[in-house]
C-alpha positions as CSV (number, residue, x, y, z in Angstrom):
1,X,13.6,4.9,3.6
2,X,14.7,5.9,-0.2
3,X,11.6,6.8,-1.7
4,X,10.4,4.5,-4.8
5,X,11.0,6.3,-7.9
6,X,8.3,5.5,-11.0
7,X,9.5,6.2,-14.3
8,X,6.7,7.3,-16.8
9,X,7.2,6.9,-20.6
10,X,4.4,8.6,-22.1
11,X,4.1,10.7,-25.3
12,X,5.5,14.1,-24.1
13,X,4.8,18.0,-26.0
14,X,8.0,18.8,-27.1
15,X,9.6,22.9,-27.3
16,X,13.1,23.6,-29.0
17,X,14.6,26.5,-28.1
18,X,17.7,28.6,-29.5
19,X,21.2,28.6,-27.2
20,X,20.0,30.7,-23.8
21,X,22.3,33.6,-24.8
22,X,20.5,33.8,-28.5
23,X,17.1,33.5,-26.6
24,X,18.0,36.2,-24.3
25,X,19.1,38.3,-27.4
26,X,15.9,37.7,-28.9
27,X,13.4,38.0,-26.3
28,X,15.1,41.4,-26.2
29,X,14.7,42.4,-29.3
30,X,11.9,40.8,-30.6
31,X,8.2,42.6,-30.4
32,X,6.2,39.4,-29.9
33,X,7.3,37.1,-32.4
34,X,9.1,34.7,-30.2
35,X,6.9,34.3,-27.6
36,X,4.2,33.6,-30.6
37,X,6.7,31.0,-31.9
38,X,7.3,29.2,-29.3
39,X,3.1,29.2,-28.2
40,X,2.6,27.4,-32.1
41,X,5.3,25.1,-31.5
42,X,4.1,23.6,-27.8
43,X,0.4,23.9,-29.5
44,X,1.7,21.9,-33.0
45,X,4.4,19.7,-31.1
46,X,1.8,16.9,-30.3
47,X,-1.5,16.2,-31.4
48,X,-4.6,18.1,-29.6
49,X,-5.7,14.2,-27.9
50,X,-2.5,13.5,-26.7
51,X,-1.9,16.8,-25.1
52,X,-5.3,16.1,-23.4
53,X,-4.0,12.6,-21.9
54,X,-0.6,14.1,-21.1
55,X,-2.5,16.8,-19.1
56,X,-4.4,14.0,-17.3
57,X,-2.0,12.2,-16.8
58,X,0.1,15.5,-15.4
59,X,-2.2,16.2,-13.4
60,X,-2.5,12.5,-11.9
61,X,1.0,12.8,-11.2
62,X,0.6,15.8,-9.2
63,X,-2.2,14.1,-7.4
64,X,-0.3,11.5,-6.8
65,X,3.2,13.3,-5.6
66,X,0.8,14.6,-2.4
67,X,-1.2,11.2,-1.8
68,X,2.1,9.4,-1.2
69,X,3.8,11.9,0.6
70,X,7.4,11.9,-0.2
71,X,7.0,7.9,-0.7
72,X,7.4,8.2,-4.5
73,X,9.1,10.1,-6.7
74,X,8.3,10.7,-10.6
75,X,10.2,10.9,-13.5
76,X,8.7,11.4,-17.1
77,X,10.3,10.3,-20.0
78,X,9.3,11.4,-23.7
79,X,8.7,8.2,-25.6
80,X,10.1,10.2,-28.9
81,X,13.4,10.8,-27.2
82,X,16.0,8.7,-27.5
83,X,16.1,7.7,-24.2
84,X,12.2,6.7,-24.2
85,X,12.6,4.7,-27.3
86,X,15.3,3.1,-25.4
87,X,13.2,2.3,-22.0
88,X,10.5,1.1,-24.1
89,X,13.5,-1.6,-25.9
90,X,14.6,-2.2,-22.6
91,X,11.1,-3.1,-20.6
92,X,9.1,-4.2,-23.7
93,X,6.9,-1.6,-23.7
94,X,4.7,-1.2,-26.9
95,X,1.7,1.1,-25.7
96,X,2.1,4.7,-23.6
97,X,1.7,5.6,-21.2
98,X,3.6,3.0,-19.4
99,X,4.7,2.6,-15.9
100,X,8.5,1.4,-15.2
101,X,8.9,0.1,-11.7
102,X,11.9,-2.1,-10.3
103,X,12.7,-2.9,-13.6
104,X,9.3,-3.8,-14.9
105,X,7.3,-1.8,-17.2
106,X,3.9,-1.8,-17.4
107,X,1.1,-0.3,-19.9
108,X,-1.3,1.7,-18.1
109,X,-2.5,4.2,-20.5
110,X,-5.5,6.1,-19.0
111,X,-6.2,3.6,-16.2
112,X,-4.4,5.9,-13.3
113,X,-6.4,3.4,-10.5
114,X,-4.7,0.6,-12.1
115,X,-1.2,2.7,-11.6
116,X,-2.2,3.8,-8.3
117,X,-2.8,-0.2,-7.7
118,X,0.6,-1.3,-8.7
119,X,2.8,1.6,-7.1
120,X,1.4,0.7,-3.9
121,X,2.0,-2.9,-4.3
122,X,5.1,-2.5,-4.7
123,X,5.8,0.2,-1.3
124,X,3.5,-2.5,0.7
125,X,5.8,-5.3,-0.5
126,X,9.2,-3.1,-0.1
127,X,8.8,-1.9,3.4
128,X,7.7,-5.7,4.3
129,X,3.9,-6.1,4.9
């Protein structure tokens, strides 16, 4: 059986990088300063409370990944990107984190138990009982 794939739009730290070969080039080169530059970007890039909720809710997904077994697979999608803001258009999603499955997306923000809830709802009612 394909396994279920759950979309996750959720605010999402953000790093921007030079081309590979310039990054290569300066990681070379450099005596520090872009490792340092890249540390203050992922630390500035979002907020210190959402970092905390995207690192629960990481580390939910992680959980999760190994409680279903190969049943569900997980894709997370930046609500600042272009394809998040998108999504969000698309399932009427106003609040993050937000669960998108079959086509419905769903608000769960910190409430993982509620997630947990509605993923297996939907495997139950997929492989018939």
């Amino acid at each position: 059986m394909k396994p279920l794939t759950v979309e996750i739009i959720a605010y999402a730290p953000t790093q921007y990088f030079h081309c590979q070969h310039c990054e290569v080039f300066w990681k070379a080169t450099d005596t520090g300063g872009v490792k340092k530059f890249h540390a203050d970007a992922l630390e500035t890039s979002i907020p210190s409370e959402m970092m905390q909720e995207y690192r629960s809710l990481s580390d939910w997904v992680l959980a999760a990944v190994e409680r279903f077994g190969g049943r569900v697979t997980f894709k997370i999608v930046d609500a600042m990107s272009l394809e998040g803001v998108l999504k969000s258009l698309r399932y009427r999603v106003r609040r993050f984190p937000a669960l998108v499955i079959a086509g419905k997306g769903t608000p769960i923000g910190t409430d993982f138990q509620k997630a947990e809830g509605l993923i297996r709802e939907h495997l139950v009612s997929s492989e018939g009982g």
